[in-house]
C-alpha positions as CSV (number, residue, x, y, z in Angstrom):
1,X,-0.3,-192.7,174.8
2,X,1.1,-190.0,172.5
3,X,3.7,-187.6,174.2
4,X,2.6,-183.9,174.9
5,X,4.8,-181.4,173.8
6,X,6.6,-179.3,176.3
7,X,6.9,-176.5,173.6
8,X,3.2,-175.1,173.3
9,X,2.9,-172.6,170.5
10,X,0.4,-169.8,171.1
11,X,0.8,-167.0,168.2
12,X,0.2,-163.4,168.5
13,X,-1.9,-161.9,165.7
14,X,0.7,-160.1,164.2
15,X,2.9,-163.1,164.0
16,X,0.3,-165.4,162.6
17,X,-0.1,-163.3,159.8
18,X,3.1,-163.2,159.2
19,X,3.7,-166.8,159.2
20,X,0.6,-166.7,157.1
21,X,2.1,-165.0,154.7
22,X,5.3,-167.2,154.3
23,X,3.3,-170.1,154.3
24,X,1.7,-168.8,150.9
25,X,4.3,-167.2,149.4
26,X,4.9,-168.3,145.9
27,X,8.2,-168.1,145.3
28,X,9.2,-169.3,148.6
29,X,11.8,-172.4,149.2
30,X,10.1,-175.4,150.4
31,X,11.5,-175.8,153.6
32,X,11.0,-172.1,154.7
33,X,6.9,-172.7,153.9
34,X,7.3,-176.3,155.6
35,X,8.6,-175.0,158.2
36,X,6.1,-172.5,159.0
37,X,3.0,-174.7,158.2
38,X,4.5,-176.9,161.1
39,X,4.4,-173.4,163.1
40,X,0.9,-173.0,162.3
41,X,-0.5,-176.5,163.0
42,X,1.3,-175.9,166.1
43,X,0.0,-173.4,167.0
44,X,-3.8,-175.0,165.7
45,X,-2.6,-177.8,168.7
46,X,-1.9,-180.6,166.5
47,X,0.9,-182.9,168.0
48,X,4.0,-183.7,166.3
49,X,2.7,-187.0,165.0
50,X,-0.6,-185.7,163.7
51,X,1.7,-182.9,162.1
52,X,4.7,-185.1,161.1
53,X,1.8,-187.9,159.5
54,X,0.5,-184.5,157.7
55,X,3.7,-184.0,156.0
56,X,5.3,-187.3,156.2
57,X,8.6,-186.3,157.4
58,X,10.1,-187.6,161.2
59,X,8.2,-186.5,164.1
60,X,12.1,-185.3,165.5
61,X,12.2,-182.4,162.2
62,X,8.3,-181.1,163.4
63,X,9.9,-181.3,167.1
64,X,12.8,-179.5,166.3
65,X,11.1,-176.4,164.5
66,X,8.6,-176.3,167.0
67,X,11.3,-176.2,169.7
68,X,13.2,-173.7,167.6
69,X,10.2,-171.2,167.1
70,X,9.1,-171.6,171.0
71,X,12.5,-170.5,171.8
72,X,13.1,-167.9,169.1
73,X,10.1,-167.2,167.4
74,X,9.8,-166.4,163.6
75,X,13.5,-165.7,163.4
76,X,14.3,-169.3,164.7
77,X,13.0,-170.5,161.6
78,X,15.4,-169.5,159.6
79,X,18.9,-171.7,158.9
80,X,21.7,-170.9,161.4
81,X,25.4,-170.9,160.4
82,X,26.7,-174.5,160.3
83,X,30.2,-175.7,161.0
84,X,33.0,-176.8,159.1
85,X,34.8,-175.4,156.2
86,X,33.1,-172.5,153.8
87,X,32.1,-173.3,150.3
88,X,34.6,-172.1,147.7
89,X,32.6,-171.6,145.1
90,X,28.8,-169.7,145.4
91,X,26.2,-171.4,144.4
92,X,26.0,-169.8,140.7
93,X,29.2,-171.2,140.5
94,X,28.2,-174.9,141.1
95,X,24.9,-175.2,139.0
96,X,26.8,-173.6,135.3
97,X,28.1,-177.2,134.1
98,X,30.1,-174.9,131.7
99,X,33.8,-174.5,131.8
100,X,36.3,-176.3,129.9
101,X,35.4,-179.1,129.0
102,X,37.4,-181.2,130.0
């Protein structure tokens, strides 16, 4: 017998059409709109495994997110600072391939 979720997701109206929104944003990065899609089938009452089959990732990452928005709401779907040290160079810095040569 599947597990039951202790994290049920019921949305307000103004939240699902914000999560609407991300979800079907074009220029969005793929795990901000997978993330909220989990939100939504959530929300739709879809258990992790239905929703982690769906996507065909581990049924943990669906029960993480889901935990996360439960406890946070949209703002929990975002990345939090991680440890350890900081990058020294930014990103542009990384992807250029150009310098000198050597």
């Amino acid at each position: 017998m599947p597990r039951k979720s202790p994290y049920p997701i019921e949305l307000t109206d103004a939240e699902k059409t914000k999560l609407e929104q991300m979800a079907h944003k074009y220029t969005a990065p793929y795990f901000s709109v997978l993330r909220t899609r989990i939100v939504l089938l959530a929300a739709e009452g879809l258990d992790n495994n239905k929703i982690a089959t769906k996507f065909d990732i581990p049924r943990q990452i669906v029960s993480k997110w889901r935990k996360r928005f439960f406890e946070e709401r949209i703002p929990g779907l975002n990345d939090q600072p991680r440890s350890g040290r900081p990058a020294r160079f930014s990103p542009q810095d990384r992807s250029g391939g150009k310098g000198t040569g050597m």
